[in-house]
C-alpha positions, 0 to 999 in steps of 0.5 A, spaced: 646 487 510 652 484 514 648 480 518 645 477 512 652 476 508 654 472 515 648 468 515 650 467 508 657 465 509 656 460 515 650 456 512 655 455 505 661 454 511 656 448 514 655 446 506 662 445 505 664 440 511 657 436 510 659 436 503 666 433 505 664 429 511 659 424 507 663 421 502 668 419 508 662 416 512 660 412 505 668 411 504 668 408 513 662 404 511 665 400 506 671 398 509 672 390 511 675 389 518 682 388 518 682 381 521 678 379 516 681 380 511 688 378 514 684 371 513 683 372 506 689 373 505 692 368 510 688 362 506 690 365 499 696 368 498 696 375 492 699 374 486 705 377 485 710 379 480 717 381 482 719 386 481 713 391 481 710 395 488 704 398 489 703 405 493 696 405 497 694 412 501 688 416 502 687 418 495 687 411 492 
């Protein structure tokens, strides 16, 4: 019985971190290369408004 428990465990731990990492690897697959998008931005400047800022991390 605790062998089957273990098992149980370990194959729901392997579930967790695939089920974690595949959003990630989509997420990195997407992504635009840096100097790329320094171009973009080189050749035509954002709009702005004064006054605002915008917070950009992991979670946005």
């Amino acid at each position: 019985m605790p062998a089957v428990v273990a098992i149980f465990i370990a194959f729901l731990m392997q579930t967790w971190i695939s089920g974690c990492k595949l959003p990630s690897d989509r997420t990195k697959a997407d992504d635009v290369p840096l100097n790329l998008l320094l171009d973009n931005l080189m050749k035509k400047k954002p709009n702005t408004v004064p006054l605002t800022a915008i917070f950009l991390d992991q979670r946005s």
